[in-house]
PyMOL Python script that loads the backbone (N, CA, C, O; Angstrom):
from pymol import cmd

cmd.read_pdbstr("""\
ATOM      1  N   UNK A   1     -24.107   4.680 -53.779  1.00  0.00           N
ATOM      2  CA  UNK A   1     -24.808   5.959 -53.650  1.00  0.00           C
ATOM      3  C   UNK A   1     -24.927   6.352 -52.170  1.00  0.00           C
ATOM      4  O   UNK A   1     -24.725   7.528 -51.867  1.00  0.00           O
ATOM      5  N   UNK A   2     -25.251   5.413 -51.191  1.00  0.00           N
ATOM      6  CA  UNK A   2     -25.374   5.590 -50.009  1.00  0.00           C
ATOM      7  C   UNK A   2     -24.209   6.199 -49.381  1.00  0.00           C
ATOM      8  O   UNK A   2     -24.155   7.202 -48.670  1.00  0.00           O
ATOM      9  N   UNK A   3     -22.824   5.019 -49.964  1.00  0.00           N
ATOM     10  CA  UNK A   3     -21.669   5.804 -49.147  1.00  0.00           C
ATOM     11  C   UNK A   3     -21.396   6.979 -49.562  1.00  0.00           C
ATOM     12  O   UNK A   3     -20.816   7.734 -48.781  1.00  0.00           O
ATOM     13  N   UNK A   4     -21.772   7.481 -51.016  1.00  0.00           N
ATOM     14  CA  UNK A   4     -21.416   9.041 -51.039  1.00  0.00           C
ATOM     15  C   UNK A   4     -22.089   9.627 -50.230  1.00  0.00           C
ATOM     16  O   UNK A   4     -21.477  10.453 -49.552  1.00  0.00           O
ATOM     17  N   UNK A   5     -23.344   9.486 -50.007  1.00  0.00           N
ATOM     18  CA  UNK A   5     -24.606  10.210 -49.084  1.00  0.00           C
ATOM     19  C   UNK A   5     -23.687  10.662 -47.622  1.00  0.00           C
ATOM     20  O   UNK A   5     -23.518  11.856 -47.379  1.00  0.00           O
ATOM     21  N   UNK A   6     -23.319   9.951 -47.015  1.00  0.00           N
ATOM     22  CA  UNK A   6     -22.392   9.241 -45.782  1.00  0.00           C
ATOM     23  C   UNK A   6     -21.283  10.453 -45.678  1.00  0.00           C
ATOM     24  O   UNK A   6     -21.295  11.427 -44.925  1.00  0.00           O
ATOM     25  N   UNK A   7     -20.613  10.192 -46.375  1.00  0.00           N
ATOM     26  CA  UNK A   7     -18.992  10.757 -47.519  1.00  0.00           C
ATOM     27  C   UNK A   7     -19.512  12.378 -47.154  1.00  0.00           C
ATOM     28  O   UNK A   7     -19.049  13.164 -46.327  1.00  0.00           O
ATOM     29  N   UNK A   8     -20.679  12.544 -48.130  1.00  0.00           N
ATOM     30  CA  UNK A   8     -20.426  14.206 -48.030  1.00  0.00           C
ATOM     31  C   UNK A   8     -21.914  14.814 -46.767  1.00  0.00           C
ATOM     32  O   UNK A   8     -22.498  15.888 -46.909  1.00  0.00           O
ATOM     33  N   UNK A   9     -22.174  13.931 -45.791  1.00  0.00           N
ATOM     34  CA  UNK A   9     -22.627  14.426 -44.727  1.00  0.00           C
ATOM     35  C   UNK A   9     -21.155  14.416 -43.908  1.00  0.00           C
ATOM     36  O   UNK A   9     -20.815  15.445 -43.324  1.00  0.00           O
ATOM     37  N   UNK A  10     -20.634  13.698 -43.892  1.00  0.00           N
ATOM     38  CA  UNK A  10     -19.242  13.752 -42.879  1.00  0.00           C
ATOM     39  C   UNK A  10     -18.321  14.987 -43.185  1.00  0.00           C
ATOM     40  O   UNK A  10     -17.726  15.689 -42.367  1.00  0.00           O
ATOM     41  N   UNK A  11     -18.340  15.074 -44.368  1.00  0.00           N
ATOM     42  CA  UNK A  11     -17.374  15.661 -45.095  1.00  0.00           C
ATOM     43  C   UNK A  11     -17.153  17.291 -44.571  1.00  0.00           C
ATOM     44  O   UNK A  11     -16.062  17.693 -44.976  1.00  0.00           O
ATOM     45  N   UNK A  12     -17.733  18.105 -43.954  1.00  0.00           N
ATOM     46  CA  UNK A  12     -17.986  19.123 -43.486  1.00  0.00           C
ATOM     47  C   UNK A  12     -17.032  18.908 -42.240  1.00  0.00           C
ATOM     48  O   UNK A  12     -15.979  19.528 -42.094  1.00  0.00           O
ATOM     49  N   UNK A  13     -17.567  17.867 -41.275  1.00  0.00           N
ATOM     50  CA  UNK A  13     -17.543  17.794 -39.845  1.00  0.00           C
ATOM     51  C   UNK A  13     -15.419  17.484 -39.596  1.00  0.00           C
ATOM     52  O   UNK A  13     -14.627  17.913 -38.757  1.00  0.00           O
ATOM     53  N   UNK A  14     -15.264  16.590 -40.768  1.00  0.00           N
ATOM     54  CA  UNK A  14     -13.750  16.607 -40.970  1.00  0.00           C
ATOM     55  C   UNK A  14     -13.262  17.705 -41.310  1.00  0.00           C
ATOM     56  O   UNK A  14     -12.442  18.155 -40.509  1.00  0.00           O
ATOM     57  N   UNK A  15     -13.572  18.640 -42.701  1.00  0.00           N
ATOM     58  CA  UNK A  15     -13.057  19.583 -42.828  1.00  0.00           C
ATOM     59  C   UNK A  15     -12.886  20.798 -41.500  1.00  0.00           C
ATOM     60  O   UNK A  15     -11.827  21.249 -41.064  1.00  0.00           O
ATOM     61  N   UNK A  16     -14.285  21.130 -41.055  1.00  0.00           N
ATOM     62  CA  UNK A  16     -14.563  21.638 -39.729  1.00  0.00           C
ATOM     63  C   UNK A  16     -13.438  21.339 -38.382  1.00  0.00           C
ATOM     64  O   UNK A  16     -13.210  22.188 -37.520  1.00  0.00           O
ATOM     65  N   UNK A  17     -12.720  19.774 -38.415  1.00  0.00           N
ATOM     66  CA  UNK A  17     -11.546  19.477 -37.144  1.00  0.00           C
ATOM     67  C   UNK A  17     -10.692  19.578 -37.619  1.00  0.00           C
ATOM     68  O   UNK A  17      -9.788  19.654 -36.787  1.00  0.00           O
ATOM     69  N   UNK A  18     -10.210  19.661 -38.953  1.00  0.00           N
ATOM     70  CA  UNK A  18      -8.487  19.872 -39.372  1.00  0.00           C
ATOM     71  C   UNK A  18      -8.548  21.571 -39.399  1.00  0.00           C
ATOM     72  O   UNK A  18      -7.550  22.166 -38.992  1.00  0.00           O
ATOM     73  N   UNK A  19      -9.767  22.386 -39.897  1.00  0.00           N
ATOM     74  CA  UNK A  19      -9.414  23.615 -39.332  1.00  0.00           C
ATOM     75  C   UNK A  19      -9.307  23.926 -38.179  1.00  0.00           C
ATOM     76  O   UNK A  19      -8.484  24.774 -37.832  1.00  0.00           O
ATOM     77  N   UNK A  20     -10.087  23.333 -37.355  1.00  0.00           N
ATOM     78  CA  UNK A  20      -9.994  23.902 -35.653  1.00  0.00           C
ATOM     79  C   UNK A  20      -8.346  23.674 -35.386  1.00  0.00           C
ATOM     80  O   UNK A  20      -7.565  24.583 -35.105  1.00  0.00           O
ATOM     81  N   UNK A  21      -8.002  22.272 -35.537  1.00  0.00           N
ATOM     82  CA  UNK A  21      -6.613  22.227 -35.860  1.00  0.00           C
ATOM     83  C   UNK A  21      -5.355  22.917 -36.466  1.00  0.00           C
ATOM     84  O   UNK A  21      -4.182  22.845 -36.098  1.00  0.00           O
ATOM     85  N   UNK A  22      -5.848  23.517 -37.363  1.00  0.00           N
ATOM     86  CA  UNK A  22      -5.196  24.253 -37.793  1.00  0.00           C
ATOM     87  C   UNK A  22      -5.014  25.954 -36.937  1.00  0.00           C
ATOM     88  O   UNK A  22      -4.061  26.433 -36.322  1.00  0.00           O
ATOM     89  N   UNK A  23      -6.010  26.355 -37.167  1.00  0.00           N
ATOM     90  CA  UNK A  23      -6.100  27.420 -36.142  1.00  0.00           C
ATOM     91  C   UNK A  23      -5.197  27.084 -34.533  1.00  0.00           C
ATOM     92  O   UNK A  23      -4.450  27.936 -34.053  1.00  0.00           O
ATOM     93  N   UNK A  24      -5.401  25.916 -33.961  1.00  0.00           N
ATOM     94  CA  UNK A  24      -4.669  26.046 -32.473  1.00  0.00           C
ATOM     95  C   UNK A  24      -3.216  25.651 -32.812  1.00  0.00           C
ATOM     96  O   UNK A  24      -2.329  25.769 -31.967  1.00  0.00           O
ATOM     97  N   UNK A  25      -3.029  25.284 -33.784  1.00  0.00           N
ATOM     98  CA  UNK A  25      -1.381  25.362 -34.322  1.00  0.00           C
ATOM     99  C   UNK A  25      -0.958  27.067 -34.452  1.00  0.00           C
ATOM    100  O   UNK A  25      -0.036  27.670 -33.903  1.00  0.00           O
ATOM    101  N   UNK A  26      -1.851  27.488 -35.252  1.00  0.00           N
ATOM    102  CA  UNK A  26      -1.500  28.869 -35.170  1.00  0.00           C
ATOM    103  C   UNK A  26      -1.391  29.716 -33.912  1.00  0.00           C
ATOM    104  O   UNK A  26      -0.405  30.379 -33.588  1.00  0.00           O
ATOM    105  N   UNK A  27      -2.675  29.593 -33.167  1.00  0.00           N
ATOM    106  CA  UNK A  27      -2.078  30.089 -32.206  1.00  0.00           C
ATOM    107  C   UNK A  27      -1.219  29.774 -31.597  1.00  0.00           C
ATOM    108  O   UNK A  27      -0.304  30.588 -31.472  1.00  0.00           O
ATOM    109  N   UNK A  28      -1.109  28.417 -30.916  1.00  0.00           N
ATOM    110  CA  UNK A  28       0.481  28.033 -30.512  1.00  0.00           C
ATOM    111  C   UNK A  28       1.793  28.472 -30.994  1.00  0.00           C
ATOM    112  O   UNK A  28       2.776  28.670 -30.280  1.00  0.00           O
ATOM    113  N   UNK A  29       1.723  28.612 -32.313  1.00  0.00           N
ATOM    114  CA  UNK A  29       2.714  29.350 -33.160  1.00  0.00           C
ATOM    115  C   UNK A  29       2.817  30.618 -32.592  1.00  0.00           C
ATOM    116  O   UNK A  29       3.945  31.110 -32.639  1.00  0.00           O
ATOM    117  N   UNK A  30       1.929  31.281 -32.064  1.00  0.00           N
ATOM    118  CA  UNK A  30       1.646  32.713 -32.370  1.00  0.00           C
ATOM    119  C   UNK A  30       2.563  33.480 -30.984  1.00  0.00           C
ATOM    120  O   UNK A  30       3.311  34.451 -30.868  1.00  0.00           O
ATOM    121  N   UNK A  31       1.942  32.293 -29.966  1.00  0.00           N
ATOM    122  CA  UNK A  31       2.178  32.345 -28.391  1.00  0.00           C
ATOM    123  C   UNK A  31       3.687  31.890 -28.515  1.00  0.00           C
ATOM    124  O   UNK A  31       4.528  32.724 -28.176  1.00  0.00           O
ATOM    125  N   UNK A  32       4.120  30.660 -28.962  1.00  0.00           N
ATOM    126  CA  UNK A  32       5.318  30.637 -28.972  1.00  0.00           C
ATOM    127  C   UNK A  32       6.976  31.849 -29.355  1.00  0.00           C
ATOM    128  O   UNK A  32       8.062  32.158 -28.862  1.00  0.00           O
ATOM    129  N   UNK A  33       5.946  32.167 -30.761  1.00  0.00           N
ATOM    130  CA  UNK A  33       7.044  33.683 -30.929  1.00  0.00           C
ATOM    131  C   UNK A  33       6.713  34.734 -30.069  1.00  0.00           C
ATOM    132  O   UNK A  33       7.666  35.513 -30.111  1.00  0.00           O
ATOM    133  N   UNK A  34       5.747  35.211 -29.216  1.00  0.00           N
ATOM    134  CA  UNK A  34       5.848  35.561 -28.120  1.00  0.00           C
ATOM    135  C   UNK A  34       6.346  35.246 -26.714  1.00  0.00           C
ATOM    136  O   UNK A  34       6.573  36.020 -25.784  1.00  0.00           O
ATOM    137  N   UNK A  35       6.429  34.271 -26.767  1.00  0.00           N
ATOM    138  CA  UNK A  35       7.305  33.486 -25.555  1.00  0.00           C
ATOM    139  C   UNK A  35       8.631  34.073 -25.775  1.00  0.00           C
ATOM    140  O   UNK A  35       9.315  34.647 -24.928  1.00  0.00           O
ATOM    141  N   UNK A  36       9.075  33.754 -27.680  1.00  0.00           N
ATOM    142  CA  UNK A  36      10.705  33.847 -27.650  1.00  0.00           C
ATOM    143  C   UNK A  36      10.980  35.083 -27.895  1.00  0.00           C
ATOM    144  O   UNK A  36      12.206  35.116 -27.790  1.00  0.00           O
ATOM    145  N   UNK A  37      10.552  36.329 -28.207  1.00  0.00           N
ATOM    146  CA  UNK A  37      10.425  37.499 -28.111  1.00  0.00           C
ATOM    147  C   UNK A  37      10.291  38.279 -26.942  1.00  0.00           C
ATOM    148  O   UNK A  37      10.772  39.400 -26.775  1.00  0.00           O
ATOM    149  N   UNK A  38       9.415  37.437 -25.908  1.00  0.00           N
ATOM    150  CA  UNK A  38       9.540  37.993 -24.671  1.00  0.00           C
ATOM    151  C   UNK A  38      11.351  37.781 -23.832  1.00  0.00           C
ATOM    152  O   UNK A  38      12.065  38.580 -23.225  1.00  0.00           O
ATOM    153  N   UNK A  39      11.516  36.351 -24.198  1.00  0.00           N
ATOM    154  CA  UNK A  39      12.488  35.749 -23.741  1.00  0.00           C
ATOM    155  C   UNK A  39      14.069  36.688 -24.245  1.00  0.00           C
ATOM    156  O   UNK A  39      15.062  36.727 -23.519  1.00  0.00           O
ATOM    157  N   UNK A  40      14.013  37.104 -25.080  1.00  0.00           N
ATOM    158  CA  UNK A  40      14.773  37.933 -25.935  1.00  0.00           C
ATOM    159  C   UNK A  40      15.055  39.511 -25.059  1.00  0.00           C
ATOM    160  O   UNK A  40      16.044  40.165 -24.729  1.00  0.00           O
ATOM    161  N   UNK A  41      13.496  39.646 -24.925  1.00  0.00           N
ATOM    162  CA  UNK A  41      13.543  41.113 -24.467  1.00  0.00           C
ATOM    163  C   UNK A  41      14.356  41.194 -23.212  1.00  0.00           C
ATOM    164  O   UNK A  41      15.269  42.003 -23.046  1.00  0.00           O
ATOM    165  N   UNK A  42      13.911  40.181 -22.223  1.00  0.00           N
ATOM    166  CA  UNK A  42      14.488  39.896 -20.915  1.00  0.00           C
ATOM    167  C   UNK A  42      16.029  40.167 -20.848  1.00  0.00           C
ATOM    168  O   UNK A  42      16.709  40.802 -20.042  1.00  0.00           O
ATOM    169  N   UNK A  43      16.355  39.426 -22.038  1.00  0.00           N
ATOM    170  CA  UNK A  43      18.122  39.536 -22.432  1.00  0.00           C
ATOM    171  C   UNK A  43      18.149  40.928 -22.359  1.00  0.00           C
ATOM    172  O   UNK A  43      19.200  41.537 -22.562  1.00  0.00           O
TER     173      UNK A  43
END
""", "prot")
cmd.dss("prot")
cmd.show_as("cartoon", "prot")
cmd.util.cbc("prot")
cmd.orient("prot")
């Protein structure tokens, strides 16, 4: 019982870093096709 107690106090704080994660993938993603779009234009 305890470790569920444990389990779903944590359980937020993980979900909470694989989104932050997720999000700076995106932006990196985001910046990157701007990089190669810029890089393009230059051409």
């Amino acid at each position: 019982m305890l470790k569920l107690l444990v389990y779903l106090m944590f359980f937020p704080i993980i979900i909470a870093f694989k989104m932050m994660g997720w999000i700076v993938k995106g932006i990196l993603g985001i910046f990157k096709m701007i990089g190669v779009a810029d890089f393009f234009w230059k051409l």
